[in-house]
MIKOL-543472 format. One line per 2 residues: number of its first residue (from 1); for each residue x, y, z of N, C-alpha, C. Coordinates in pm, 1 decimal, padded with zeros to 6 digits. Layout:
<atoms>
NUM = X:Y:Z:X:Y:Z:X:Y:Z  ...
</atoms>
This chain:
<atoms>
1 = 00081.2:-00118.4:00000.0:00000.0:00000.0:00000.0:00086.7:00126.5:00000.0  00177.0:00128.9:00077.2:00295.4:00229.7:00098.5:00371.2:00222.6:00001.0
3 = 00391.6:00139.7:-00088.9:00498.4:00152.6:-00190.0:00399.5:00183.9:-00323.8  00253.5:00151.9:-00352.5:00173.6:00244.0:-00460.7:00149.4:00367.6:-00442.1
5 = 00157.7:00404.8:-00313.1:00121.2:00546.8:-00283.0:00261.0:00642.2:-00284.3  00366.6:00565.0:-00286.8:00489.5:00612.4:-00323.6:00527.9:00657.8:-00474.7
7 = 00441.7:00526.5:-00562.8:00502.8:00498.7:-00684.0:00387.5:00627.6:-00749.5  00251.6:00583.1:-00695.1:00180.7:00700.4:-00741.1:00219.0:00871.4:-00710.3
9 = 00284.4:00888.5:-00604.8:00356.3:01025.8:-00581.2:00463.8:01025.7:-00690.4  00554.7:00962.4:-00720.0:00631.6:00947.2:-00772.3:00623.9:01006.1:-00952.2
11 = 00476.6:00918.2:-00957.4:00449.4:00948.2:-01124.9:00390.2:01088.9:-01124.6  00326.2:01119.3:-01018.6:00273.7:01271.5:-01080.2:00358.6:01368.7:-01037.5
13 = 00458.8:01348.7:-01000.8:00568.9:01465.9:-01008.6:00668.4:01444.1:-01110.1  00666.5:01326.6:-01166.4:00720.4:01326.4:-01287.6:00617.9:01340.6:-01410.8
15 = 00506.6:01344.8:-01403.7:00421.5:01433.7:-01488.5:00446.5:01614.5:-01480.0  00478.8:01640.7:-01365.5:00472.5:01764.9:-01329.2:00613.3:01838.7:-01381.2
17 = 00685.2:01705.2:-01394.6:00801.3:01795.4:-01448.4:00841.9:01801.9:-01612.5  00756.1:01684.8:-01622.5:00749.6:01679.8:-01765.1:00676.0:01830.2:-01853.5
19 = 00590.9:01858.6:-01778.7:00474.4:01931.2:-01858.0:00531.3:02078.8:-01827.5  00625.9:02105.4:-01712.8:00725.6:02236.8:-01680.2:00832.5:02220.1:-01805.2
21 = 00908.5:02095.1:-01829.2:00994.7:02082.0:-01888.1:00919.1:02139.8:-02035.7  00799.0:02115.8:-02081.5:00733.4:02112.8:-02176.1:00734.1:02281.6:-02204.1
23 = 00692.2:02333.7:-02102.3:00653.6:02482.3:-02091.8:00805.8:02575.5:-02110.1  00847.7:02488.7:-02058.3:01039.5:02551.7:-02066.4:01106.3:02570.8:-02216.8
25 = 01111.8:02427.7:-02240.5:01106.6:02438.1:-02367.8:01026.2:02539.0:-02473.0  00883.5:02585.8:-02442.0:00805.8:02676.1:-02492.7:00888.0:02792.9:-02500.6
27 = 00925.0:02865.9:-02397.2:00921.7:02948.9:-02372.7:01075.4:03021.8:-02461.6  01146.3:02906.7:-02442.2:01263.0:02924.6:-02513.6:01273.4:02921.9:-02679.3
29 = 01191.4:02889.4:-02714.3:01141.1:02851.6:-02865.5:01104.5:02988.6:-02871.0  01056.5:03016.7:-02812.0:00981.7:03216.4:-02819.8:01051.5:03315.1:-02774.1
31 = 01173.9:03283.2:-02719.2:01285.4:03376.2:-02674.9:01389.1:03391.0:-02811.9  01406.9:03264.2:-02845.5:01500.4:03249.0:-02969.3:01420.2:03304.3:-03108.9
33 = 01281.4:03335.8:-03136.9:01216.2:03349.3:-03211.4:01233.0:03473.4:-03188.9  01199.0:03527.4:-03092.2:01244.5:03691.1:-03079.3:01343.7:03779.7:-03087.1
35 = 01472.7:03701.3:-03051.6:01571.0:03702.6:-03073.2:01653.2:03733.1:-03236.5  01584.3:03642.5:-03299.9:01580.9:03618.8:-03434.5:01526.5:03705.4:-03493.4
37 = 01380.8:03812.8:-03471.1:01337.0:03858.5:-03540.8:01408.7:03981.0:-03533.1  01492.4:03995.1:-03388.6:01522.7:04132.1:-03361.3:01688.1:04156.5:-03454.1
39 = 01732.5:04056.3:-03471.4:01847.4:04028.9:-03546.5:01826.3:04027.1:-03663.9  01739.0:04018.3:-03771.2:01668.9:04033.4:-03873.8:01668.4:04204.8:-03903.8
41 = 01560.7:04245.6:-03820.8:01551.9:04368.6:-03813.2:01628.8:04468.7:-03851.3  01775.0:04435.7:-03725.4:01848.6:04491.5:-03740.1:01944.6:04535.9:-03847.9
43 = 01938.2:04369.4:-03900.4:02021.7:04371.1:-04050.5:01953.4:04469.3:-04153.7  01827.5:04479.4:-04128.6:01767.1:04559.0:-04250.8:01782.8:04664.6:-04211.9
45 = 01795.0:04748.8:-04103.6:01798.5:04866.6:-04038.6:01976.9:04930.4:-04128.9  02072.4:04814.1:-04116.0:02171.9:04827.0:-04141.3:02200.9:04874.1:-04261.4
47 = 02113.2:04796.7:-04337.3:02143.8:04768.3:-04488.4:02085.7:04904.9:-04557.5  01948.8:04955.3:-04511.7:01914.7:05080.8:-04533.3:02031.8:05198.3:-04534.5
49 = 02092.7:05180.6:-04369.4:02138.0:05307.3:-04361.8:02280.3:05274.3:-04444.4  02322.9:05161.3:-04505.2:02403.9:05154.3:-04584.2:02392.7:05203.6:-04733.9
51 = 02311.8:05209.5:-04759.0:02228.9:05223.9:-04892.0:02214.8:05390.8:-04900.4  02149.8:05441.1:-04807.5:02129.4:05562.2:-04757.3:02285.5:05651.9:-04751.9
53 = 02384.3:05605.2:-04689.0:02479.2:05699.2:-04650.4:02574.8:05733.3:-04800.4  02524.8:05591.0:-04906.4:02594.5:05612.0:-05006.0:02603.7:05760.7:-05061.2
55 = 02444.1:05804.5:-05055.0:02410.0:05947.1:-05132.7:02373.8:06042.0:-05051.8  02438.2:06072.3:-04914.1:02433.7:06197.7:-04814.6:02535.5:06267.7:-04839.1
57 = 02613.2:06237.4:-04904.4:02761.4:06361.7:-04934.5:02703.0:06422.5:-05071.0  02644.1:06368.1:-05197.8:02651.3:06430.9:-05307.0:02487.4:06518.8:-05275.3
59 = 02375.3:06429.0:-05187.2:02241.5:06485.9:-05152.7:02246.4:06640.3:-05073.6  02377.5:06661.6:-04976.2:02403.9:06729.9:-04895.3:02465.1:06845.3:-04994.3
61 = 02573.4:06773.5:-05058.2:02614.9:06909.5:-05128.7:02491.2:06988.2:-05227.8  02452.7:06907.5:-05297.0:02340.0:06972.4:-05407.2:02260.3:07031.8:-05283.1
63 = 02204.9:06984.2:-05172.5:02097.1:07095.7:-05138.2:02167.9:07230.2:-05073.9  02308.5:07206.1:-05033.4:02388.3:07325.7:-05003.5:02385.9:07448.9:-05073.6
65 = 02448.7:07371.4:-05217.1:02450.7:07436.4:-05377.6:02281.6:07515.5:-05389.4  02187.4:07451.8:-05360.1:02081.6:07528.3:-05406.6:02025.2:07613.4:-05318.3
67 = 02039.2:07597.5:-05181.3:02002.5:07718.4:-05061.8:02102.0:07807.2:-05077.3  02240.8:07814.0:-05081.7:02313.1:07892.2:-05064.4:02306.3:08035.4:-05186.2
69 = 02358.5:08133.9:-05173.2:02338.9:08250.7:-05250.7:02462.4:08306.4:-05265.9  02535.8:08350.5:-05387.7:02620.5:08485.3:-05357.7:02594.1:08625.1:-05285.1
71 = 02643.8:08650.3:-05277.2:02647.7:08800.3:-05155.1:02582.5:08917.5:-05263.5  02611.5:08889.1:-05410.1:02539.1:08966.0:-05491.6:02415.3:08968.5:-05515.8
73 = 02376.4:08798.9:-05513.5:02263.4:08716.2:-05514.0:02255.4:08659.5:-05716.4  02365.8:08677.1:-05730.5:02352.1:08601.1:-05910.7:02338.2:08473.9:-05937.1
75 = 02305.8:08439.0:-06009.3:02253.6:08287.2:-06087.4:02405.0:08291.8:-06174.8  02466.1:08318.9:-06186.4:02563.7:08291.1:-06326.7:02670.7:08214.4:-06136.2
77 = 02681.6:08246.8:-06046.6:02758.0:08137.4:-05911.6:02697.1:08021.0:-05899.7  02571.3:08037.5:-05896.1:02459.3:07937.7:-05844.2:02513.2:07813.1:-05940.9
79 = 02511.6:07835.8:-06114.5:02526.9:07749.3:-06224.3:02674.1:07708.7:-06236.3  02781.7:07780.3:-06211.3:02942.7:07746.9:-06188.9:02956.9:07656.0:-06072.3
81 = 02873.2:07697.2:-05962.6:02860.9:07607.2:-05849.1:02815.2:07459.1:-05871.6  02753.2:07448.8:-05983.6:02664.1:07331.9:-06023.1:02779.9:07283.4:-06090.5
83 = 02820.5:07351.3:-06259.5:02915.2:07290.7:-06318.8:03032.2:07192.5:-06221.9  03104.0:07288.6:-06131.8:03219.8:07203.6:-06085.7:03217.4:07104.6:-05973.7
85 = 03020.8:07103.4:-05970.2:02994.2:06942.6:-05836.8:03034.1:06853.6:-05957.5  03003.9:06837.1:-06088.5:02974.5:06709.6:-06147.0:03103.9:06673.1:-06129.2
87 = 03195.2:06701.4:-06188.0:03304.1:06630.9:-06150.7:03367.9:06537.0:-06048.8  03302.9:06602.8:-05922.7:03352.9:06533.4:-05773.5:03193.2:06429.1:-05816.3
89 = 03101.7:06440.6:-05829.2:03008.9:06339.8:-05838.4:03044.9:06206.6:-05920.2  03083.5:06277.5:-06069.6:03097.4:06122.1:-06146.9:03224.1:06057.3:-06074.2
91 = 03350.9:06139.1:-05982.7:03455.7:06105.3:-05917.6:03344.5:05996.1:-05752.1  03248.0:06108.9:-05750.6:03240.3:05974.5:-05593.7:03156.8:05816.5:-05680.8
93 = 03089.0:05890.5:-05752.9:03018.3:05701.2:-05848.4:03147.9:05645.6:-05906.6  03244.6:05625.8:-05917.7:03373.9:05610.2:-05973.8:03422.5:05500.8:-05869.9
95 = 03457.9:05575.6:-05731.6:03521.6:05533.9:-05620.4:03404.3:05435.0:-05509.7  03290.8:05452.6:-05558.0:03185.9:05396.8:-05436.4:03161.4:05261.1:-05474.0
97 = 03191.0:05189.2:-05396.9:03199.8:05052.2:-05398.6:03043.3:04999.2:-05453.2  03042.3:04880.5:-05552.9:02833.6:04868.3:-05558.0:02815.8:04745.8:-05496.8
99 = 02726.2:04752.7:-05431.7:02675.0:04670.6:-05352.4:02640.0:04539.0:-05401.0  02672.3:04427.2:-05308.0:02669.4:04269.7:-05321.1:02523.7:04236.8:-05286.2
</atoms>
């Protein structure tokens, strides 16, 4: 009698650990899933601002070039200013590595 009531204690705490073990396992499946998505993310976050930084030097200069004014306020600076970006431009598409 003492040794079924043993064996029966016995099995439902090894049910009990089974079904924790079960939940454990869950939980970690959804840690690593999150994990994963946040590492994902990130890569794309990356890849954007990789993509992005290519054209902030030539984007930056042209909007410089077009806010800025001579002290006279003439268009014949504004257009010389323009002429001598292209050069450094077709020079940075020249030197900028293209993407894999």
């Amino acid at each position: 009698m003492v040794a079924t009531e043993r064996s029966r204690s016995l099995n439902e705490r090894k049910e009990a650990l089974v079904i924790e073990s079960d939940l454990n396992r869950l939980v970690l499946r959804l840690e690593v899933e999150h994990w994963r998505n946040s590492a994902e993310r990130l890569d794309r976050t990356l890849t954007t601002a990789r993509q992005v930084s290519r054209w902030l030097i030539p984007i930056a200069s042209v909007i410089g070039l077009v806010t800025s004014k001579r002290k006279d306020g003439s268009k014949a600076g504004w257009l010389n200013r323009i002429l001598h970006l292209v050069p450094a431009l077709m020079q940075f598409r020249a030197t900028a590595k293209p993407e894999k």
